[in-house]
C-alpha positions in Angstrom: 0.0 0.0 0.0 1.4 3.3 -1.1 2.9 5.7 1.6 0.3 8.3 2.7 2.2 11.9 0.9 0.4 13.7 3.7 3.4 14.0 6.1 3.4 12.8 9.4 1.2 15.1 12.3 3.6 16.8 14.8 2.8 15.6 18.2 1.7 18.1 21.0 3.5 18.2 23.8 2.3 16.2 26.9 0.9 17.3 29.9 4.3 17.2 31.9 5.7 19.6 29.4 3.1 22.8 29.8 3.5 22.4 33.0 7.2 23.0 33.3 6.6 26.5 31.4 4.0 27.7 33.9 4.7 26.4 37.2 7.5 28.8 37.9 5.7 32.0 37.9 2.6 30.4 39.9 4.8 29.4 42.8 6.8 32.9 42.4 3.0 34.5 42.8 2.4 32.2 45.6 5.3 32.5 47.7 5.2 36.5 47.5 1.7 36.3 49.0 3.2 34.6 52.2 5.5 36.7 52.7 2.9 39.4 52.5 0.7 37.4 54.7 3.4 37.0 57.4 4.5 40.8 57.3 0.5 41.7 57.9 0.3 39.2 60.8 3.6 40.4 62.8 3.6 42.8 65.9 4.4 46.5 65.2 7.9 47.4 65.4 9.5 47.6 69.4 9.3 51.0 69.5 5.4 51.2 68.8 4.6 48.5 71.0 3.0 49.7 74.3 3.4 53.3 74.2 0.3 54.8 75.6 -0.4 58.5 75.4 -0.7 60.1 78.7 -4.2 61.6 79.9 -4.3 65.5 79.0 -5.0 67.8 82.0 -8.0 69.0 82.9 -8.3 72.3 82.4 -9.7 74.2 85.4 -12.0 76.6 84.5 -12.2 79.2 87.2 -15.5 80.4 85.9 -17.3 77.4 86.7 -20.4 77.8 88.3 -20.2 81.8 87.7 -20.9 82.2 84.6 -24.9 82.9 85.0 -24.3 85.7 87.7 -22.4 87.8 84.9 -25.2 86.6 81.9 -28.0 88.1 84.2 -26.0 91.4 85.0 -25.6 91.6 81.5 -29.5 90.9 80.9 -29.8 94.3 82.6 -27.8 96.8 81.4 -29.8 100.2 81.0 -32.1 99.6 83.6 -32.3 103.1 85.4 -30.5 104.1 88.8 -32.2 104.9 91.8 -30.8 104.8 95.7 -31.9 102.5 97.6 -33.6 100.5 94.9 -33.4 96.3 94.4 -35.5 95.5 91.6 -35.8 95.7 88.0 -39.0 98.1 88.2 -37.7 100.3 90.8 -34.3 100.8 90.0 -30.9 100.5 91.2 -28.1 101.6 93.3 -24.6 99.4 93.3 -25.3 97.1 95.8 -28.8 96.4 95.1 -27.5 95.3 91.5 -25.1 92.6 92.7 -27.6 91.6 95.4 -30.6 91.2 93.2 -28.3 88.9 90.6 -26.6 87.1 92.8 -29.7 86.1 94.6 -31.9 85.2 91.1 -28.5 83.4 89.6 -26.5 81.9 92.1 -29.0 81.4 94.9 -26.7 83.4 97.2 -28.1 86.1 99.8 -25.8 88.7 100.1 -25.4 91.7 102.9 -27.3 95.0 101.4 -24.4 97.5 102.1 -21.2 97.2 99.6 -18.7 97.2 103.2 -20.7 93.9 104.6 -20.0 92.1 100.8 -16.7 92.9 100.7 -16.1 90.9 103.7 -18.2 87.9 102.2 -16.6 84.9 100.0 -13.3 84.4 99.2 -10.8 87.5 98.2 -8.9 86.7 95.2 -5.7 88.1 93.4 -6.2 90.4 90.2 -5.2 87.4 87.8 -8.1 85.1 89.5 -10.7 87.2 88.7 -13.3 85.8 86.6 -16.3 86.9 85.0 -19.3 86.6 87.7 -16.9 87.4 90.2 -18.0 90.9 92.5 -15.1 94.0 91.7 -14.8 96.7 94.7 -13.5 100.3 94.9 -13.2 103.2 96.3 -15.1 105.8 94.9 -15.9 108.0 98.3 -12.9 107.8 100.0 -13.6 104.3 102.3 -12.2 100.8 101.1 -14.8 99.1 99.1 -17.8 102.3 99.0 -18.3 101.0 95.2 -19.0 97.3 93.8 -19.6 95.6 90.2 -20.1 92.4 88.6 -17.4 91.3 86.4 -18.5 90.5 83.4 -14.9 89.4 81.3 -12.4 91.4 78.9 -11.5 93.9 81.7 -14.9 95.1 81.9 -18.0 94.9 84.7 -21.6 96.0 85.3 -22.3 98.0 87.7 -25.0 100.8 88.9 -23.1 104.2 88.5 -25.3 107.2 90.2 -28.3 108.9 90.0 -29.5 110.0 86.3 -27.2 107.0 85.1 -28.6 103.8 84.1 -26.9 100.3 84.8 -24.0 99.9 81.9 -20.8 98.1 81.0 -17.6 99.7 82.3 -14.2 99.4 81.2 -11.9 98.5 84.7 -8.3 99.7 82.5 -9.6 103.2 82.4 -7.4 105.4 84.9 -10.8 106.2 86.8 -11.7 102.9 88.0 -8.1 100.9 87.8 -6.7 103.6 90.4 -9.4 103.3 92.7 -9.7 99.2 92.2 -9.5 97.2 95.7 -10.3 94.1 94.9 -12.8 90.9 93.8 -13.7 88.7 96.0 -16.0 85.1 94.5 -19.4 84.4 96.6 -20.4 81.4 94.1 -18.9 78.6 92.6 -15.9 77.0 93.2 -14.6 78.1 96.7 -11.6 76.9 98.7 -11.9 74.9 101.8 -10.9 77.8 103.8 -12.9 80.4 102.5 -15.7 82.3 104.6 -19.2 80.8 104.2 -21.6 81.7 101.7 -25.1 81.9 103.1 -27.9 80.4 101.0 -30.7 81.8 100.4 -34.0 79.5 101.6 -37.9 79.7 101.3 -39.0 80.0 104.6 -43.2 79.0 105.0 -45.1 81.8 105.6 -46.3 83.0 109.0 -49.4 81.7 110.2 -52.4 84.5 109.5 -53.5 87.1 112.1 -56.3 89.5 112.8 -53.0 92.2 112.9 -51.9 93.4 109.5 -48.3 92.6 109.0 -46.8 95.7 107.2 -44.3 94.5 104.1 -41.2 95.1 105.0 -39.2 97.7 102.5 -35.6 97.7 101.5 -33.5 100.2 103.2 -31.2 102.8 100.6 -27.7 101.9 101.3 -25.9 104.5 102.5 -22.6 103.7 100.6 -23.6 104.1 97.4 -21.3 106.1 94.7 -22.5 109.2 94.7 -19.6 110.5 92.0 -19.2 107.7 89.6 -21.0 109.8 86.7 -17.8 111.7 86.5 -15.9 108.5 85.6 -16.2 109.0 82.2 -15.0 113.0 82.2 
């Protein structure tokens, strides 16, 4: 039988054979991933390892429990002076101010005269002075004939005199800085050792009588500023 003239098929390569050409670069792939693996799973470098950050201090803030006496001072800025008066519709002199805010904001029942508050709380330095803190001075020639609430930013609220009404004063002007003699704090955070701050309580009313009981009026300090309308001239 004649020889087929077709030649003879080439055979393909086995199995073994492709897999020589390919197997390399698979178990290059693979190995890489391990290593990648193990460099995910290890423990951050020494250095890393346990450091904690330490606590940030707390920052006192020696307004604390303040702040609302020097928001209600503000609340009535140009409300009119008159001596002797305590409330919002009558009026008021200097120490019926502070007495009347303290009372409503901090629940603290001051003297009536400016010399029995100055005596009340705890005295602080210049740089303690925060705002809702009381500011004295000595407008009349006696230690503490003058007081304001201090409000921040070198300023306070205070009542000046009659014809004035309540209004925000600046403590740097030469007026009022050379006659400054000092803050003292009847609310908020108090030290151990300061003077105690008296409370002020609801009492119950007294039993009824056939006698009228007469309402009891506020008496007109008599320690008031009588020149502080000139501390703008």
């Amino acid at each position: 039988m004649p020889a087929s003239r077709h030649p003879a098929a080439v055979a393909a390569p086995t199995g073994p054979a492709r897999q020589v050409g390919c197997g390399r670069p698979r178990l290059a792939l693979a190995c890489l991933a391990a290593l990648l693996l193990a460099a995910c799973a290890s423990s951050p470098p020494a250095r890393y390892a346990g450091s904690a950050r330490a606590p940030r201090p707390v920052i006192a803030d020696p307004s604390a429990g303040t702040e609302e006496i020097s928001i209600q001072a503000m609340s009535l800025v140009g409300t009119p002076y008159r001596y002797g008066g305590n409330t919002p519709d009558s009026g008021f002199d200097c120490s019926g101010l502070v007495r009347y805010v303290v009372a409503r904001a901090a629940n603290v029942n001051l003297p009536r005269t400016t010399e029995a508050m100055g005596v009340r709380g705890a005295p602080l330095e210049r740089s303690q002075v925060a705002a809702g803190d009381l500011v004295f001075f000595n407008t009349t020639g006696r230690p503490n004939s003058h007081v304001g609430i201090y409000v921040g930013q070198n300023r306070f609220v205070h009542a000046p005199s009659t014809g004035g009404t309540v209004r925000l004063e600046d403590m740097s002007k030469s007026y009022w800085a050379s006659r400054y003699n000092g803050a003292r704090r009847v609310s908020g955070p108090l030290d151990p050792g300061d003077s105690p701050v008296m409370v002020v309580q609801s009492t119950p009313a007294p039993a009824s009588s056939s006698t009228p009981v007469r309402a009891a009026t506020a008496q007109p300090a008599d320690d008031d500023d009588p020149i502080a309308a000139f501390a703008n001239r």
